[in-house]
N, C-alpha and C positions, 0 to 999 in steps of 0.2 A: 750689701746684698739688697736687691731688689726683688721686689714680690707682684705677682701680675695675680687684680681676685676676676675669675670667669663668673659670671652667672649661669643658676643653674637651670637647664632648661624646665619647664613645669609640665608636667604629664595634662590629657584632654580634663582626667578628674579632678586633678588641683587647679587649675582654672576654673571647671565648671563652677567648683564648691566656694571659689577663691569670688567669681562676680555675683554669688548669693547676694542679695541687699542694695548692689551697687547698679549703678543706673548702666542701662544697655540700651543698644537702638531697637528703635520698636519699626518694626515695617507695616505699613497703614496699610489696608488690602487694597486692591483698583478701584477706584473711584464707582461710587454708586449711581454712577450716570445712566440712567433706562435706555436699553435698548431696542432699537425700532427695525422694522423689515421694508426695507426701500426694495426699488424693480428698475428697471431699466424705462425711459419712456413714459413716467408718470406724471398727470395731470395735477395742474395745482390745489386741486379740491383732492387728491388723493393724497399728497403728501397733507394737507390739513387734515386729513381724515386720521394719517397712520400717527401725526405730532397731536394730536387729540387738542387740535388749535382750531382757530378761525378763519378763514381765508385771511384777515387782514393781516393778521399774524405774518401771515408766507408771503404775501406782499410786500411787507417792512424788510423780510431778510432778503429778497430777492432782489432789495434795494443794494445789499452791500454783497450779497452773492455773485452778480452779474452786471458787475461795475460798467463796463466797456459793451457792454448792447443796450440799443434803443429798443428792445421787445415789448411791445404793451403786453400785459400778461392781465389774462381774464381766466375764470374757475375752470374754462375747460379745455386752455390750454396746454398742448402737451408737450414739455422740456426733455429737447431727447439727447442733451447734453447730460451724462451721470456725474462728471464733478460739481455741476451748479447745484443737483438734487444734495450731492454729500455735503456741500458746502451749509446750504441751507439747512439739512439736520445737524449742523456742528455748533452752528450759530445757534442753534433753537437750544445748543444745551443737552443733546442725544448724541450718544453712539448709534450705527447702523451695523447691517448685518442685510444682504444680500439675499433673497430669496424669488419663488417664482409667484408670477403675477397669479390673482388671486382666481382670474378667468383658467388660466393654465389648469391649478389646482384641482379642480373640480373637474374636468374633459376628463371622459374617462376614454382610453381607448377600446374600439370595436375589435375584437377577439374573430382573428382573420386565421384561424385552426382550421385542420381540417380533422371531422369527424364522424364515428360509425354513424350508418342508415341507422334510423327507427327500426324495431325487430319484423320483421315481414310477416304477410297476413297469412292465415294457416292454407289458405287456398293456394298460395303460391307454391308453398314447400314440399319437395319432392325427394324421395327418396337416395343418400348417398352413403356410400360404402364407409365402413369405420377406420378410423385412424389409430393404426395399432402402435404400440411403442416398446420395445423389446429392452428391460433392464435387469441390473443383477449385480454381483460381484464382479470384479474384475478377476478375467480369465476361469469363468466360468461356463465358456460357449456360448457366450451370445451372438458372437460374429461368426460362430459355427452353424447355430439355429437358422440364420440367419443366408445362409449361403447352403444349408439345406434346402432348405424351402425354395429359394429362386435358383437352384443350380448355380451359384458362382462358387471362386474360389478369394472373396477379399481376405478372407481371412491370409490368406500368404503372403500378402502384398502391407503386411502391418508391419511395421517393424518391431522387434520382440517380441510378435506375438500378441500385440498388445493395442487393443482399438484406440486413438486418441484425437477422435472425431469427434460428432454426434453421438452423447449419452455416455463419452467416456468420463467426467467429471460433473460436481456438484450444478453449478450455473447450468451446464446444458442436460444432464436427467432432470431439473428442475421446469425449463424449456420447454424439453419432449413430455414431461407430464401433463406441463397446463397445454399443450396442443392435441392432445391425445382423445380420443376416446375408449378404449380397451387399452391396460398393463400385461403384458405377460412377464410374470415375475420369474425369469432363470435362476435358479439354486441350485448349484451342485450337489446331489443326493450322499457322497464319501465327505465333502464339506460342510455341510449346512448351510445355515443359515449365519452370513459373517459381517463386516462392518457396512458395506454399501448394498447390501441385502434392503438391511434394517431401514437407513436414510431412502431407498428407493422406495420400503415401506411406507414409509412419511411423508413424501415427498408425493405419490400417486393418491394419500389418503387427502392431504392441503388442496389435491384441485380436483378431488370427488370426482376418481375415475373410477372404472370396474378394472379388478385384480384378477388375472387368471394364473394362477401359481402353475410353475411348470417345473416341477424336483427334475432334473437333467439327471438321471444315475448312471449315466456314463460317460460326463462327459470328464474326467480323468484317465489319462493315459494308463494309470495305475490300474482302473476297473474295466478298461476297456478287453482285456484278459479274461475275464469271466463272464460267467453267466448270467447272465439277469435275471433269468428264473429264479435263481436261488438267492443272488445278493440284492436284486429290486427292490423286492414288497419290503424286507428290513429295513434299506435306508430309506427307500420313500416315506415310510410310518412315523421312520425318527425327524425328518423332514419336517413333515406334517405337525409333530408336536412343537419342534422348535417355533414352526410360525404363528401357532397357538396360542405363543408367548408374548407374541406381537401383536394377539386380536387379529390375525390372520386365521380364518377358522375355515378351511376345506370339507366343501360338501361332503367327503365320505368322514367327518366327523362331529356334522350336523349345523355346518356353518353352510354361507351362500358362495364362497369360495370355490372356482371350479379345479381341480388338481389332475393336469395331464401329464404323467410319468411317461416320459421320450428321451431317446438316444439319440443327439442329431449326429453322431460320428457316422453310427449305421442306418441312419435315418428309419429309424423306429417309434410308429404311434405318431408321426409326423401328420398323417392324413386324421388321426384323431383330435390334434391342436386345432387345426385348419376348421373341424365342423364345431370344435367348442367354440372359437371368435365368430364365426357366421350365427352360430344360434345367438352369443352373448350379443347381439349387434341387429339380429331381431330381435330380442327382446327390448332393447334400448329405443327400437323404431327411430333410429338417424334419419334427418332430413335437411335439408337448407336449402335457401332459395338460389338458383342458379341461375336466376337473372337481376338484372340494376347493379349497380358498381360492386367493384370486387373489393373483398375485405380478408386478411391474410394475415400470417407472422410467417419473419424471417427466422429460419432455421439457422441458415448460415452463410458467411459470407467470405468472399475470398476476388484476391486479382489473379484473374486465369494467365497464363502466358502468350496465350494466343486471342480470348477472346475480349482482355481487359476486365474489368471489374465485373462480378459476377454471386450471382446472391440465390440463396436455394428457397425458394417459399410455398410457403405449404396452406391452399386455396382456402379460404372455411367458405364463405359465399360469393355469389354471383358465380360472370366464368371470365378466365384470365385468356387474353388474346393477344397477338399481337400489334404494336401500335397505340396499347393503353398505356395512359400516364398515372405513374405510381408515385405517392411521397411512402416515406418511411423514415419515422426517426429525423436524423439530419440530412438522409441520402434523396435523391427523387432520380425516375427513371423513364425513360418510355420506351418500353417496351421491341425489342428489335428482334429478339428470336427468342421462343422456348425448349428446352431437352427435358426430356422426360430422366429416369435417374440412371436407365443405363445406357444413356447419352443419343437416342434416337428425336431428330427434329419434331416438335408438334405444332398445329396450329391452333389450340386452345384448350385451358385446362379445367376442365371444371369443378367442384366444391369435396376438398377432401384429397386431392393431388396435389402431391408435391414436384414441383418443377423448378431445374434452374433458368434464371431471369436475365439475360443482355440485357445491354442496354443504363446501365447505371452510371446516371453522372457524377453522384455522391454515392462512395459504398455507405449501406446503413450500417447497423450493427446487432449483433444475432439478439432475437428476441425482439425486437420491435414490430410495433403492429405496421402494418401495408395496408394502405387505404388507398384507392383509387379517384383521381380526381379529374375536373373535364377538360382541362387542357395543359398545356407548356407554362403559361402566363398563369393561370391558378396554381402549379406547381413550385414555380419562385414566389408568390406572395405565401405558403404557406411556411416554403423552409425561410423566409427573410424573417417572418412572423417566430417560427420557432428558435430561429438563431439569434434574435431580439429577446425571447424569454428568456434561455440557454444565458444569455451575457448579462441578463437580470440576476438571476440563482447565483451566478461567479461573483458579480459583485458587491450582493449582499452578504454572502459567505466570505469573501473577502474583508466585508467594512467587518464584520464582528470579529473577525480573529484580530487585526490592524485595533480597534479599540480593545480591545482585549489586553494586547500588547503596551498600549498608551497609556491603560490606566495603570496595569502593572508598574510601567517607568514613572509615570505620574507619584505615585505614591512613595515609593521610593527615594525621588527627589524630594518630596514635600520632606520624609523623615530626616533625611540628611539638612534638608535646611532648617527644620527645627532644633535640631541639634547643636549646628552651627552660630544659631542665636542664639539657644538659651548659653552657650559658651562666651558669649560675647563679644565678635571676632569685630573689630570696630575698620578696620579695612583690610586693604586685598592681600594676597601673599606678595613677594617680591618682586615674584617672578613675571605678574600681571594675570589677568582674569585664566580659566582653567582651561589648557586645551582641547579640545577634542581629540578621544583614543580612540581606537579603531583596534580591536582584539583582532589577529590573525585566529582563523577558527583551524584547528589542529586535531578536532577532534576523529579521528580515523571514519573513512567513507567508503562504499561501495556507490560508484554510479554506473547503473546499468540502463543497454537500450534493446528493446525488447522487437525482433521482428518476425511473424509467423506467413504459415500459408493461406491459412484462414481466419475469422475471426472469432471463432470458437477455441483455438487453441488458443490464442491471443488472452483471448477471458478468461480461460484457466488458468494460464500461467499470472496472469495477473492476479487474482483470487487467490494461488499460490505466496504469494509475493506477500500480498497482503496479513496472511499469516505470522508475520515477521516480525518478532517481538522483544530484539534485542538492540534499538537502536542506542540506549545506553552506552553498549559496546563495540556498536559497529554499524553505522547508520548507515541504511540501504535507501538509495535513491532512484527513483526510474525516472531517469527526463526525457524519453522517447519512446513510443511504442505505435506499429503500425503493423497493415496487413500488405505482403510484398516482397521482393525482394530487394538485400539491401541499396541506397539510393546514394549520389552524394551527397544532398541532404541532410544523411543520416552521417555519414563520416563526419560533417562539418560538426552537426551538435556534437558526436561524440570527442571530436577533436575539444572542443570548448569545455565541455566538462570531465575530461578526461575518461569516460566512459566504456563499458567493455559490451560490446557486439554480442550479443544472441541471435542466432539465426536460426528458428524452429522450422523445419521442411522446406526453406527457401536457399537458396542460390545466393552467394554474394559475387557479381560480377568479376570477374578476372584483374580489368583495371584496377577499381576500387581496392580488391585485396592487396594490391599492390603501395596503392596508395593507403590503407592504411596499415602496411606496413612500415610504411616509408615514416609514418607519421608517429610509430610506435605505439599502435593500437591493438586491441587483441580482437577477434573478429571470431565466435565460437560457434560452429556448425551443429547441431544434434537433429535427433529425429524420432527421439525416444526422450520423453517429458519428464522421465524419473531422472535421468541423467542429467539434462538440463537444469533441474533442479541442483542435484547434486554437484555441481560443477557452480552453480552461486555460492552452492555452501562452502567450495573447497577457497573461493574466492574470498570468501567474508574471514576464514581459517588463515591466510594468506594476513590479512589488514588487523587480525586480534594482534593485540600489543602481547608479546611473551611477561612472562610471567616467571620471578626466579623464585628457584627455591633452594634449598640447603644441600649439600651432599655429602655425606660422612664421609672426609680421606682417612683418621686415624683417628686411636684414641690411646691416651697413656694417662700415669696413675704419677702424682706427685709425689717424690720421697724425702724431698728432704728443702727450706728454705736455706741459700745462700747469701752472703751479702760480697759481691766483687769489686775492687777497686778498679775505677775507670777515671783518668784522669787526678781529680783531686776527691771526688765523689764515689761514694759507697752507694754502690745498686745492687737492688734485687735480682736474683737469677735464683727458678726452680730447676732443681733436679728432678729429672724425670727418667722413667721408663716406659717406652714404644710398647704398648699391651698388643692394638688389632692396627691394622696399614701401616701406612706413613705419614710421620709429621712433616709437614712443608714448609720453608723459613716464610713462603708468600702467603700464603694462607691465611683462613682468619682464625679467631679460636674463644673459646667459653671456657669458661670454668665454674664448675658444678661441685658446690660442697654442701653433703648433705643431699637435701631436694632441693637447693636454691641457687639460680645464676649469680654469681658473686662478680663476674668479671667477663666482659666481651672484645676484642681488639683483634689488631693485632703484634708482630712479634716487632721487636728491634736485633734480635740478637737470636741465630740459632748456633749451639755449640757440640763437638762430639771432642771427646779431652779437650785438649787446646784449638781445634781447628773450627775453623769458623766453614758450616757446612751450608747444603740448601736441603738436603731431605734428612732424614732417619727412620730407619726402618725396624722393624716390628724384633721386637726383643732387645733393642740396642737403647743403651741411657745416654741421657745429653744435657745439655744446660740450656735454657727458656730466659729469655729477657724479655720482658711486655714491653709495649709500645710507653704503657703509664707506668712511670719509675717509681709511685708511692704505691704501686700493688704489690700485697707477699702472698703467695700461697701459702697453705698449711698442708703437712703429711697428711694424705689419702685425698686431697681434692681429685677430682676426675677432671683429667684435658681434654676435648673435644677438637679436633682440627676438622675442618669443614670449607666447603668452599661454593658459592653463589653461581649457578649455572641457571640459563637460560632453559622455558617448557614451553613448549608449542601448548597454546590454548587451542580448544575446538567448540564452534557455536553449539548450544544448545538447542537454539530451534527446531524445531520436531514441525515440517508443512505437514504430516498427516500419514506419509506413508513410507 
């Protein structure tokens, strides 16, 4: 008989504890060699300046640097060969290290912005009309107020009923507040005062407007039925108190607050709104200078279908003409036609009108200031100038997350290879140095791309987006978003990152849907914001991983242990009885004795007399053989039959409404 002895392999801790005392390699750090800052094209007095040498010094190595050239070399020669420079700091005994020459350094560049005029002399300012901004709760009339007062009908042309332009969400009432001069706050008089009430509150208090609260008590279909005689003065009152609450205090309760109770269904008290903003607007004395360069913000923005890119801006000084060159943001313009807002031609606007803009080479984006500048050729040195900053901010937000990232791995390495030594691994594995892995990332994704009609909706839905607080579970990605309709462009990214089409109030060309059809892309049309949202969420619902959980098929009461012969072996078999459903031979099963899980599996063996079955049903006794042959039950364990079923998970995220 022969005997083979294996060694046994030694765990990382019996090793570690095993090379205590016993000599191990030590790794010396990098060499303490000083490092020097060389340039491209440096003088020999400059490299003796940075090796903190002597010219002769750089002389002697430029002897065995630059074998094969007769250059007579004197201090203010300049070597615009870089391997001689590197050669000579290697020879000297230095490492180097690359940087910019020291004249570079210090240049600062001239800041080619373009920026608002000085404030204008009081002599110049003249008299202009105030800029009113109508906000509230949603679907509390304001697109109704609103279309009272100018006779239109927008309000029908919303879909749901539901404005989702200017002043429908946070970004743009925040907008219209800092361009505003007078708020009229709509409040539904049967609603109060309710969540976009309050922030509109807040939001006109941060840009130190004047507040004209206007309690609407009619503007519910509900109240439209009655009389305002009788239901007005009660809810205006209780109105009144709610905003009280907000330090909204209305002159008839001893605040500076003006409070005009109006009906704009039956357009009632309407002409009393009208003289409260004319006197609050005298009393303000509005002025601005309506001549020397125009200065503006963009409301909003959009590509028209006919007239190409197109931007709504709203004048604050000077007067806007045609022919004038505009930057804004990243976009610049000059000027080719103006409409006034219910789309009639003008030939110039003056301070305090709002007008849409032709002419835009670059659309901006809503809320940028408009600055007017003197030509074509000043309008590209500014956007080159901004788009130079623009790519500074990116890449310095970039280098910090990138070190971020480096140290994190940095450290990590350093700990594993401390580890490794003090173990004392004296060479490589077998297999040769360690490859490079590359993790497939698996973790569940939404990539969405995002196209609107304007670019107000665009910022919403983005702000929306933003909200989105479950990447843990289901990372949400946007890698495209523009104002437009869809482009092939837009197929290509989506095609590359498998991406799912948003199409807020725009068009996706006929082709293109075809094609990304073809391409097995989803392409999703809305025109109602709430939905579009909802339709991310149903998506993100779609990509949650299920979730199983338990589902009781039966339960039976143990009465008695067996031991059966099988084979040459005696096993266990419980007898039982079906109390509630049915026992299933596939199934899995627990056993509960007492309060304690004593046993989980499942079956090998299901029995009714002699027959070997696959169910039993509720009242009928059988015989139970576990999976584990050294389990016995005892008289009165409780059987559990149960079986693992798949549950739709649903996000959590709550965008706000």
């Amino acid at each position: 008989m022969s005997f083979i002895a294996y060694k046994k392999r030694k765990s990382d801790e019996e090793r570690a504890t095993e090379n205590i005392g016993r000599r191990v390699i030590r790794y010396s750090p990098k060499g303490g060699k000083k490092v020097v800052g060389v340039w491209q094209n440096m003088s020999v007095q400059e490299i003796a300046d940075v090796l903190e040498k002597d010219v002769d010094h750089v002389f002697k190595t430029l002897a065995f640097a630059d074998k094969e050239s007769d250059t007579e070399y004197k201090e203010n020669t300049v070597i615009r060969n870089f391997h001689i420079i590197r050669d000579v700091v290697k020879i000297s005994g230095y490492r180097f290290k690359i940087v910019a020459p020291p004249d570079r350094e210090v240049k600062e560049e001239v800041n080619k912005d373009a920026v608002p005029q000085p404030p204008a002399a009081p002599e110049a300012l003249k008299p202009r009309p105030p800029v009113v901004c109508v906000m509230g709760h949603v679907d509390h009339g304001k697109t109704t107020l609103l279309d009272a007062l100018r006779d239109t009908r927008v309000v029908d042309q919303e879909f749901g009923g539901i404005t989702q332009h200017i002043g429908a969400f946070e970004a743009m009432r925040s907008r219209g507040a800092h361009a505003t001069d007078v708020v009229v706050l709509v409040v539904a008089a049967d609603d109060g005062v309710m969540e976009q009430t309050v922030e509109s509150i807040r939001m006109a208090k941060e840009a130190s407007v004047h507040l004209a609260v206007e309690p609407d008590s009619n503007s519910s279909p509900i109240l439209s039925f009655h009389s305002i005689q009788r239901l007005g003065p009660i809810l205006v009152e209780r109105t009144m108190k709610s905003l009280a609450q907000h330090n909204v205090i209305c002159e008839a309760m001893g605040g500076d607050v003006q409070a005009v109770p109006i009906s704009a269904l039956k357009k009632l008290n309407l002409d009393l709104l009208v003289e409260a903003l004319i006197l609050q607007a005298h009393i303000m004395d509005l002025k601005s200078d309506p001549d020397g360069y125009v200065e503006g913000v963009v409301m909003e923005a959009l590509v028209h279908p006919n007239f190409g890119k197109q931007a709504t801006v709203l004048v604050q000084r000077g007067t806007l003409r045609k022919g004038d060159v505009l930057v804004a943001g990243l976009g610049w313009a000059k000027v080719r036609a103006l409409y006034s807002a219910d789309g009639k031609p003008l030939e110039s606007a003056p301070p305090s009108t709002p007008v849409s803009v032709i002419g835009w080479r670059e659309l901006p984006s809503a809320g940028d200031q408009v600055l007017q500048v003197s030509n074509e050729k000043r309008a590209g040195e500014v956007m080159r100038w901004r788009s130079a900053e623009r790519m500074k901010e990116k890449q310095e937000a970039d280098l910090e997350v990138i070190h971020e990232k480096t140290e994190m791995e940095r450290a990590a390495y350093k700990a594993q290879l401390a580890k490794k030594r003090a173990m004392g691994r004296l060479r490589l594995k077998p297999e040769g140095p360690r490859q490079k892995m590359i993790q497939e990332d698996l973790h569940p994704t939404l990539n969405i791309l995002v196209k609107g009609d304007v670019d107000g909706s665009v910022e919403a839905i983005l702000d929306i987006l933003d909200t989105y607080n479950e990447h843990e579970v289901v990372r949400l990605d946007l890698v495209n978003f523009g104002v437009g309709q869809v482009t092939p462009n837009d197929i290509e990214i989506a095609e590359a990152f498998n991406a799912v089409i948003y199409a807020f109030n725009v068009e996706c060309p006929p082709v293109l849907a075809v094609e990304a059809k073809n391409k097995g892309l989803l392409v999703k049309k809305h025109n109602v914001i709430y939905k579009l949202v909802s339709d991310v969420k149903e998506e993100i619902n779609i990509r949650i991983p299920k979730k199983q959980e338990e589902e009781v098929i039966g339960e039976a009461n143990a009465l008695q242990q067996f031991m059966v012969s099988e084979g040459r072996k005696k096993v266990p078999v419980a007898g039982c009885r079906c109390l509630k459903g049915t026992l299933n031979k596939h199934a899995l099963y627990r056993i509960v004795r007492g309060a304690q899980v004593v046993y989980e599996g499942k079956l090998a063996s299901m029995k009714h007399l002699k027959d070997e079955v696959d169910t039993i049903k509720r009242d009928m006794e059988c015989g139970l053989r576990f999976a584990d042959p050294t389990f016995e039950v005892q008289p009165g364990d409780t059987i559990i039959c149960y079986k693992l079923v798949d549950v739709s998970v649903v996000t959590k995220w709550d965008p706000g409404f």
